[in-house]
N, C-alpha and C positions, 0 to 999 in steps of 0.2 A: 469365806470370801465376803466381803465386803462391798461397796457402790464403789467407790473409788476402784479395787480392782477387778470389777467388773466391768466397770469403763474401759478399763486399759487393755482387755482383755479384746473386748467390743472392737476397738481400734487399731489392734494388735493383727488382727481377724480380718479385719478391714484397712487396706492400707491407704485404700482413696476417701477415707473420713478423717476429718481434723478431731482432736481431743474437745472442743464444743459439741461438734455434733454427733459423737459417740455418748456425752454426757446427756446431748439433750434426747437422742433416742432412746435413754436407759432413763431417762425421768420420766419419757409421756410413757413407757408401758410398763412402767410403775404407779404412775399416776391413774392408767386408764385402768390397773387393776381396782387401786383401792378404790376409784369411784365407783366401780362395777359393785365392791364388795360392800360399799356404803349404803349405797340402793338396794341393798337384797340378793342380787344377781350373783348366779354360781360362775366360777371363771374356770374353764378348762383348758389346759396345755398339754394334748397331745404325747404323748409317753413321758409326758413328766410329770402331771398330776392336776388335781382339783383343789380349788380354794374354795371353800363356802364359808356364809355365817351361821352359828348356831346361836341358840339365844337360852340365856339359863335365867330361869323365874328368879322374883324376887322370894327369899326364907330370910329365916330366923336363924341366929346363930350365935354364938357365947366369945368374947373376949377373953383368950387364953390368959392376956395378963390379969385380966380382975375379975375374969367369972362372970360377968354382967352379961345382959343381953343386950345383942344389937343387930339392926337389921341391915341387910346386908341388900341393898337393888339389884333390882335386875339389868343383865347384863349381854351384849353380843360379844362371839367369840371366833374368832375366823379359824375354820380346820383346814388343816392339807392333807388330804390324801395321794399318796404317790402313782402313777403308773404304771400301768406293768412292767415296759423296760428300764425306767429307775427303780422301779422293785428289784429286776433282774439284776441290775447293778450294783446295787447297795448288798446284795448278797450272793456276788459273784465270787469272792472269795473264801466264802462257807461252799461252794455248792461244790458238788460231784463232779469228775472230768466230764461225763456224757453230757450233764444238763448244761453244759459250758457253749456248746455249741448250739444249744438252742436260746441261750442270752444274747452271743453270735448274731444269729439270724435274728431277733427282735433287734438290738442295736440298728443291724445294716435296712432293716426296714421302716427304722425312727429316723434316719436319717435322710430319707428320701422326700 
């Protein structure tokens, strides 16, 4: 999925939003993520997951094409980890008929 149909989706959802203000809803909390994640700050959404920054030291490292070394900076790197009931989802169709109904119940309980 994409912003554009994520917008559309948004207003789709929403029938009393104009396609402006579906856009502008889906910029400020995309905007309020990255700023969160610019500052440091961990962002949590609720059975769908966690963004953080990790940060990787600056090393030393060799140029595949010439062999040479060069140093390579340090750098931040934003993770996501999923939630339990996006876990739940993302491997609902590996799982067992039984465990089926307990993805079931996490769903109807993410959604409240």
């Amino acid at each position: 999925m994409i912003r554009s149909e994520l917008i559309a989706r948004v207003v789709q959802q929403n029938p009393h939003l104009t396609g402006e203000e579906g856009e502008a809803i889906v910029r400020a909390v995309l905007c309020r993520i990255g700023d969160a994640l610019a500052a440091g700050d961990r962002v949590e959404l609720r059975d769908f997951g966690m963004f953080s920054v990790r940060s990787s030291e600056a090393r030393t490292s060799r140029n595949p094409r010439t062999g040479k070394q060069v140093t390579v900076p340090a750098r931040a790197h934003v993770q996501f980890r999923p939630g339990k009931a996006m876990q739940a989802r993302l491997n609902l169709k590996r799982a067992d008929p039984e465990p089926e109904a307990e993805v079931q119940r996490l769903l109807r309980t993410a959604s409240r």
